[in-house]
C-alpha positions as CSV (number, residue, x, y, z in Angstrom):
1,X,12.4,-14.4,-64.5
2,X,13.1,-14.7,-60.6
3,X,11.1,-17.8,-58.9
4,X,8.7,-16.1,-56.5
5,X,9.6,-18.2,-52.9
6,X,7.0,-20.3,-51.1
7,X,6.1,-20.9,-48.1
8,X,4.9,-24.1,-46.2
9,X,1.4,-23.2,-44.7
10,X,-1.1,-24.7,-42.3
11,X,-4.7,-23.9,-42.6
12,X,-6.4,-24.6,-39.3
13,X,-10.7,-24.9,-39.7
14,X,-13.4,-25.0,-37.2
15,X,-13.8,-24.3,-33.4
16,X,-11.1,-25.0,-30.7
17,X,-11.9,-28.2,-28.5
18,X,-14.2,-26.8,-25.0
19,X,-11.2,-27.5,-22.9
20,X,-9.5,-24.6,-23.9
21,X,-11.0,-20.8,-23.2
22,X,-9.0,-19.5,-26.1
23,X,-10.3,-18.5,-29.6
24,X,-9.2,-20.9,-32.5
25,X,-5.9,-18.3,-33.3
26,X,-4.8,-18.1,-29.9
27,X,-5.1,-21.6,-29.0
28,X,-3.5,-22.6,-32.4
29,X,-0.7,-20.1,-31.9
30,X,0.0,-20.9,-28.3
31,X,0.6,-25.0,-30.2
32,X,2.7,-23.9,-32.8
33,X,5.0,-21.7,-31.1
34,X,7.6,-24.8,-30.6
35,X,7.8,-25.1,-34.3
36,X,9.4,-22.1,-35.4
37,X,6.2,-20.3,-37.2
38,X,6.9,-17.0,-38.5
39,X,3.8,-15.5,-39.5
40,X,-0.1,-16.3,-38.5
41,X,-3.4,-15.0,-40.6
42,X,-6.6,-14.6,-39.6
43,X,-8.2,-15.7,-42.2
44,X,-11.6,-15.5,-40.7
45,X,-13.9,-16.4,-37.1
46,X,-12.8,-20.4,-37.7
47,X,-10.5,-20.4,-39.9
48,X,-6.1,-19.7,-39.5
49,X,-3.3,-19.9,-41.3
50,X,-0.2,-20.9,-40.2
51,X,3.3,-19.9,-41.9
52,X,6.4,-21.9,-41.6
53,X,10.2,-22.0,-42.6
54,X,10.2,-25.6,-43.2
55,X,7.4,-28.7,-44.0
56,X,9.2,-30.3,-41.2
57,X,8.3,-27.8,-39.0
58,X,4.4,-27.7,-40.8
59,X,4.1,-31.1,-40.0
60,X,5.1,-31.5,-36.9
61,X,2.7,-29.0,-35.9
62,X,0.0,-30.0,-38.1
63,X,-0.1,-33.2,-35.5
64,X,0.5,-31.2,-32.3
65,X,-3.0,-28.6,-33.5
66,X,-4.6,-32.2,-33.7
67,X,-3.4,-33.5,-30.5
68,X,-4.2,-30.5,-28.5
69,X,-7.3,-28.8,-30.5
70,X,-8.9,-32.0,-30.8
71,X,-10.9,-33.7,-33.8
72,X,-13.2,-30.4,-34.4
73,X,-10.4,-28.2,-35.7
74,X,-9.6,-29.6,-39.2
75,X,-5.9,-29.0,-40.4
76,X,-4.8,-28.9,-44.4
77,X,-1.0,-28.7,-45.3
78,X,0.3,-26.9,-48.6
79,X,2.3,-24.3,-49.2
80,X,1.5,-20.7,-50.8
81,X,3.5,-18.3,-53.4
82,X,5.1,-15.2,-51.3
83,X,3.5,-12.1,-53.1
84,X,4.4,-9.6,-50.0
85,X,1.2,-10.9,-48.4
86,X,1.7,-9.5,-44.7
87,X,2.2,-5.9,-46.0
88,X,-1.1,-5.9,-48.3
89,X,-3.1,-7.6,-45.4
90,X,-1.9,-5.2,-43.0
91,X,-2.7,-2.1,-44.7
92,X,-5.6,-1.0,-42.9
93,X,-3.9,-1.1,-39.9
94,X,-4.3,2.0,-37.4
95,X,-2.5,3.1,-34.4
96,X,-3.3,2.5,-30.8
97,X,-2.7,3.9,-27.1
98,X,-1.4,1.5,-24.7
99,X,-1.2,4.1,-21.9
100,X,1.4,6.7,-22.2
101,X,2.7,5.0,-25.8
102,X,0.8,5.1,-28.7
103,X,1.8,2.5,-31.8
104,X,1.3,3.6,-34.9
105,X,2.4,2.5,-38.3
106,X,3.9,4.8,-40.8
107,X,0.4,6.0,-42.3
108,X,-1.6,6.7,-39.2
109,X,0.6,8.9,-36.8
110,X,-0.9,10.9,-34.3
111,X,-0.6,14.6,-34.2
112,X,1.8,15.7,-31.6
113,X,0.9,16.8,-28.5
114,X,1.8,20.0,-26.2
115,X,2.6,18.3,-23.2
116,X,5.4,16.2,-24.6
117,X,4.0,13.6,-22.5
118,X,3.0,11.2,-25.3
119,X,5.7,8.4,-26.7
120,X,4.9,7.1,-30.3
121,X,6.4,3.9,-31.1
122,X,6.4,3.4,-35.3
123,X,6.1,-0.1,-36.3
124,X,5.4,-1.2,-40.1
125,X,3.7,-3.9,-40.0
126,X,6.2,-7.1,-41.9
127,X,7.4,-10.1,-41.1
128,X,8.4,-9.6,-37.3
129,X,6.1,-10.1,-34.3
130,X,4.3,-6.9,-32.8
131,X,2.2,-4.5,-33.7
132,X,0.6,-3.6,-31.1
133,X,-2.3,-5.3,-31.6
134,X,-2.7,-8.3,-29.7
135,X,-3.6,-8.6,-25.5
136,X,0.4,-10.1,-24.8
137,X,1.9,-7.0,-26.2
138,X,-0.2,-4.1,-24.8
139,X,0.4,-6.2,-21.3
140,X,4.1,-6.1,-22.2
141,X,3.7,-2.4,-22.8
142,X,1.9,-1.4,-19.6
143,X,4.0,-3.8,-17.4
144,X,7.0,-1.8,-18.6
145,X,4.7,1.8,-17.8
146,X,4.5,0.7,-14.2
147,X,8.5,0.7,-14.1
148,X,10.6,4.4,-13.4
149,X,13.4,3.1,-16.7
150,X,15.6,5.7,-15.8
151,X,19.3,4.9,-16.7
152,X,18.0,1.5,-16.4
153,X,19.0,-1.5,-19.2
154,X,16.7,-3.8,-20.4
155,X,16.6,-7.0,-22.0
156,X,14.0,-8.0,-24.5
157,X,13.0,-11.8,-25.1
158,X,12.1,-13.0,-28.2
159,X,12.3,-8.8,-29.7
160,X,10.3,-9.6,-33.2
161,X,9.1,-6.3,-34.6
162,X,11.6,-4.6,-31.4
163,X,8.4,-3.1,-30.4
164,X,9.2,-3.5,-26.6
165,X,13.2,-2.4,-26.8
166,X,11.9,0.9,-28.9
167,X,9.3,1.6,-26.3
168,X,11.9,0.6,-23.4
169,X,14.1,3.6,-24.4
170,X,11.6,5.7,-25.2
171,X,10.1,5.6,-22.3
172,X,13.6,6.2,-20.8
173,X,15.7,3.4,-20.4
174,X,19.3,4.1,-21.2
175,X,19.7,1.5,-23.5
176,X,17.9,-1.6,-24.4
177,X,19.1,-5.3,-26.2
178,X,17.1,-7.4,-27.9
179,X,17.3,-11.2,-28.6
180,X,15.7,-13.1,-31.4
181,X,16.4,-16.5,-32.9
182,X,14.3,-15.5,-35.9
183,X,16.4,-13.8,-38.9
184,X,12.9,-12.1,-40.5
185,X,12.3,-10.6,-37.6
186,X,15.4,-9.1,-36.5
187,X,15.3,-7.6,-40.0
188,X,11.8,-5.9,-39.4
189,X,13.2,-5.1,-36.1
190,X,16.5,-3.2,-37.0
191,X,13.9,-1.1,-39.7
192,X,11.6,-0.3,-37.2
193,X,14.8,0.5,-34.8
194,X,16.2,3.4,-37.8
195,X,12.4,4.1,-38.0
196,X,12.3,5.6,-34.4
197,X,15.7,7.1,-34.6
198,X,16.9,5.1,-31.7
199,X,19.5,3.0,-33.0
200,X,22.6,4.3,-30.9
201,X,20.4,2.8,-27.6
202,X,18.9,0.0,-29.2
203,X,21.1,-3.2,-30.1
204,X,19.7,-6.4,-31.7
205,X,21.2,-9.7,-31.6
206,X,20.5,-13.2,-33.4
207,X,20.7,-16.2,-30.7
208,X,19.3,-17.2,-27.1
209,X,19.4,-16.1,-23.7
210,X,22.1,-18.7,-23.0
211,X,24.3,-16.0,-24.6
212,X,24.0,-13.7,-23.0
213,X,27.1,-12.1,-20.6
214,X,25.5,-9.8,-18.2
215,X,23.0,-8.7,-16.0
216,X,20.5,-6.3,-16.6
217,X,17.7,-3.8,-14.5
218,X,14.7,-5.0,-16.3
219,X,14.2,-8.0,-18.6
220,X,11.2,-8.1,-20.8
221,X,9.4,-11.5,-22.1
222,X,6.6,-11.5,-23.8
223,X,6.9,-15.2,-24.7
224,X,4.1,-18.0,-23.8
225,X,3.1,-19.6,-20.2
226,X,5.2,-22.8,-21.0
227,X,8.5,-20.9,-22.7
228,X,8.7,-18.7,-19.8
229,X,8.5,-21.8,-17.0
230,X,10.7,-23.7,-18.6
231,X,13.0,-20.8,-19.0
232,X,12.7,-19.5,-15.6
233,X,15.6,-20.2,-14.1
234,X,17.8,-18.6,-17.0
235,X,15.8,-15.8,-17.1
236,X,15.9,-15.2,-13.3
237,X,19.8,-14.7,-13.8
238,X,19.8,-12.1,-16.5
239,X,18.2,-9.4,-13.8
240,X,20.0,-7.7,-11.3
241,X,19.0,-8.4,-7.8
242,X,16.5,-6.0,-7.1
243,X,15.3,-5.4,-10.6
244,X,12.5,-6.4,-12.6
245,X,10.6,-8.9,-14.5
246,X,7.9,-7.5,-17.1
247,X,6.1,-11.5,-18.3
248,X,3.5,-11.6,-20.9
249,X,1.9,-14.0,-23.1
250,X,0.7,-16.0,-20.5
251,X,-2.9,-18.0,-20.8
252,X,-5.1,-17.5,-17.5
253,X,-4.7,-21.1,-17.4
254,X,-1.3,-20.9,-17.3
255,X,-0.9,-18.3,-14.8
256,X,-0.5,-20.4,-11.6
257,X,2.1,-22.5,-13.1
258,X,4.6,-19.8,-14.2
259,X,3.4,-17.5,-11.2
260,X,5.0,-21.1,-9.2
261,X,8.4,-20.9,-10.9
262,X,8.7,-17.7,-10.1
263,X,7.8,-16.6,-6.8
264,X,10.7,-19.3,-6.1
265,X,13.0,-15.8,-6.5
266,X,10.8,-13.1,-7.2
267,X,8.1,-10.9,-5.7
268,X,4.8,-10.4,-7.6
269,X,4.3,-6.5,-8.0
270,X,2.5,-5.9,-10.5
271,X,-0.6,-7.9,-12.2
272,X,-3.2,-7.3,-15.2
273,X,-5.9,-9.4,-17.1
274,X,-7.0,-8.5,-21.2
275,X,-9.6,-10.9,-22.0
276,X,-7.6,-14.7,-21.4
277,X,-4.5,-13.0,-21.2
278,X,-2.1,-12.4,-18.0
279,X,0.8,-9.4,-17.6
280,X,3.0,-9.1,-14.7
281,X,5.6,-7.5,-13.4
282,X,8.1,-9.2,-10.9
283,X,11.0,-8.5,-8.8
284,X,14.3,-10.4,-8.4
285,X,15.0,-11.1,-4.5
286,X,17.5,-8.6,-2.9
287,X,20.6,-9.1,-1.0
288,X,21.2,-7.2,1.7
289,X,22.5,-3.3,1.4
290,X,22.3,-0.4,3.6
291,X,21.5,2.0,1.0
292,X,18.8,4.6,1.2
293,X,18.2,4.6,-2.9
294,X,16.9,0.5,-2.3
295,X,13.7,0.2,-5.3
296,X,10.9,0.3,-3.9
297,X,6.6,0.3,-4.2
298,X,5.5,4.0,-4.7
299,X,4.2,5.4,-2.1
300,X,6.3,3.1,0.4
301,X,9.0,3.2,2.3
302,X,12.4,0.8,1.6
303,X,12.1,-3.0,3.0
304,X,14.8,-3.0,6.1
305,X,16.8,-5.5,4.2
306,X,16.8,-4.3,0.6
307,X,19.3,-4.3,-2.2
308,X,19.7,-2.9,-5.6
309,X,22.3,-2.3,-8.2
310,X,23.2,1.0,-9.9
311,X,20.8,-0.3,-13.0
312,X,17.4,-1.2,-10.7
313,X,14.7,0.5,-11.7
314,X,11.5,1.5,-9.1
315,X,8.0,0.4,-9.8
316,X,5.8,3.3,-9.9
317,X,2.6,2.0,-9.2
318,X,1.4,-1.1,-6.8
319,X,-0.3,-4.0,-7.9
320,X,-3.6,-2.8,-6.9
321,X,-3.7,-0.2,-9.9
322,X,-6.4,0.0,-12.4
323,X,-4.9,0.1,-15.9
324,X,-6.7,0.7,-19.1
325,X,-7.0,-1.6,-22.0
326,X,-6.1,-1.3,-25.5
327,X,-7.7,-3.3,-28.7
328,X,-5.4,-5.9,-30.4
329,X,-0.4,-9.6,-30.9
330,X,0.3,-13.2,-30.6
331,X,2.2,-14.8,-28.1
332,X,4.8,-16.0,-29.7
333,X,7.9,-13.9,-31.0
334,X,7.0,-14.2,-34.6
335,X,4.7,-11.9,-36.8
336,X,0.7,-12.2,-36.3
337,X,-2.4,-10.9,-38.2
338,X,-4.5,-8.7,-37.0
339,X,-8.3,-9.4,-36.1
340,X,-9.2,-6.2,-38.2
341,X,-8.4,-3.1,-37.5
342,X,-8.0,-1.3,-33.9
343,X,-10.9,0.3,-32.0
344,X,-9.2,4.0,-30.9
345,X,-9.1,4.8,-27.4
346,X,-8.2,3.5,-24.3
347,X,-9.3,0.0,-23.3
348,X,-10.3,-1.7,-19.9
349,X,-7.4,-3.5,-18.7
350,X,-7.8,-4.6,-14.8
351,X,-4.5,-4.7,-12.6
352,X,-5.3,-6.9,-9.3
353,X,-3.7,-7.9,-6.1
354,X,-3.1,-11.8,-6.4
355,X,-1.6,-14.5,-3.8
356,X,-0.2,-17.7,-4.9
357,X,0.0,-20.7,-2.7
């Protein structure tokens, strides 16, 4: 008889400390995401559970939750038998429209429409980050909505479930790469990649952006406030000058600080708020070109001194845009549990005009 693997767990009890605005699983998740977790359960309104590769890694965190949640949220360690858990606790899972893209798992696909002008993005819900269901990946979704991705290449950070790529060429973006250090979820990505018959456009790749050889139009992070500051300057030189920057997974408290990094390079374009969550789109400073086909705000003519590559891609909307907000994903790149299943429909999402400094 095969030994069924376990994994090292962290159950996490009782209320977040007042200092934080997030609920117990977001402020747990945003902890753990520096110790490689690949999997967090709801397992009630106080109560998560956190999933690990190593008891290393479960330690570690164990003492960071304490540090940061305070004395109130009671940790246990242990570890649990693997009995295909995510895919049973999942199963009620529905789809949901995120603007123009709906995400649907296998069971729950919507009915075409006439107008053609729908794009369904089919993710079974596994192992890999991104379902849909979380505030940091419907911002991710719309940020890349206010983008024209035609002929464009994009880069997605921390891929999981692939869910942004898919969408990226679907909504279409010539082709789109995504990066994950996590093995479980490249594997969940590359099935839901043949699952959306988009594997010639799509490519997946196991490492870090430090890797990476080339620039790109668009690069896509839906990461946490602190990955994506301390990452900045990297990920600043992976867009082409002139192209984009679609940031999510960002805590309201957050904000300023990775709005700070930056600005240093960038131009705020595009922002929007789901409960404490923060989306936004920027883009890369220009250098200067005489060209007439220069990206630019819809709606509004060319900057004087504006410059984009061949693989640029123009913002379609301004800043000042109301968007609409979806129900229910975690912010880190690993695989999350639903808070029950979806409301349908289109959610209030607000998109504002914000200053800095």
């Amino acid at each position: 008889m095969s030994r069924i693997p376990h994994h090292p767990v962290l159950d996490v009890r009782g209320p977040a400390e007042a200092q934080t605005p997030l609920s117990l699983s977001d402020a747990v998740a945003a902890v753990v995401s520096d110790f490689s977790p690949f999997a967090i359960e709801e397992r009630g309104p106080s109560a998560v559970r956190v999933y690990f590769a190593s008891a290393s890694d479960r330690n570690a965190a164990r003492v960071a939750v304490t540090t940061t949640c305070g004395p109130s949220a009671k940790t246990s360690a242990t570890s649990i038998a693997d009995e295909d858990w995510a895919a049973r606790s999942q199963a009620d899972l529905r789809s949901i429209r995120v603007g123009r893209v709906v995400v649907a798992p296998p069971w729950d696909l919507p009915a075409p429409q006439p107008d053609d002008t729908e794009v369904v993005v089919v993710i079974r819900p596994a192992l890999g980050f991104g379902s849909g269901h979380h505030p940091t990946t419907r911002l991710a979704l719309l940020g890349l909505q206010q983008l024209d991705l035609d002929a464009c290449d994009v880069l997605d950070l921390g891929t999981g479930s692939g869910i942004l790529a898919i969408a990226a060429v679907k909504l279409g973006a010539r082709r789109a790469m995504g990066i994950d250090r996590d093995p479980d979820a490249l594997a969940s990505a590359r099935e839901s990649v043949t699952a959306n018959h988009v594997s010639p456009r799509v490519d997946l790749r196991e490492g870090s952006v430090s890797q990476l050889p080339s620039t790109v139009g668009v690069v896509v992070a839906n990461l946490t406030g602190t990955v994506l500051t301390g990452l900045a300057p990297v990920i600043m030189t992976l867009v082409d000058a002139g192209g984009h920057l679609v940031l999510s997974g960002i805590p309201t408290e957050e904000e300023a600080a990775v709005a700070g990094v930056y600005r240093r390079g960038a131009r705020l374009v595009w922002r929007a708020v789901e409960d404490e969550w923060v989306g936004m789109v920027w883009r890369r400073g220009q250098r200067t070109q005489t060209t007439s086909s220069a990206s630019t705000l819809h709606g509004q003519a060319p900057p004087t001194t504006s410059s984009v590559t061949a693989a640029a891609c123009r913002p379609i909307v301004d800043s000042g845009t109301k968007m609409p907000r979806p129900r229910y994903n975690r912010p880190v790149s690993r695989s999350s549990m639903p808070r029950g299943s979806a409301p349908q429909g289109r959610p209030r999402c607000r998109a504002t005009d914000v200053e800095y400094g």
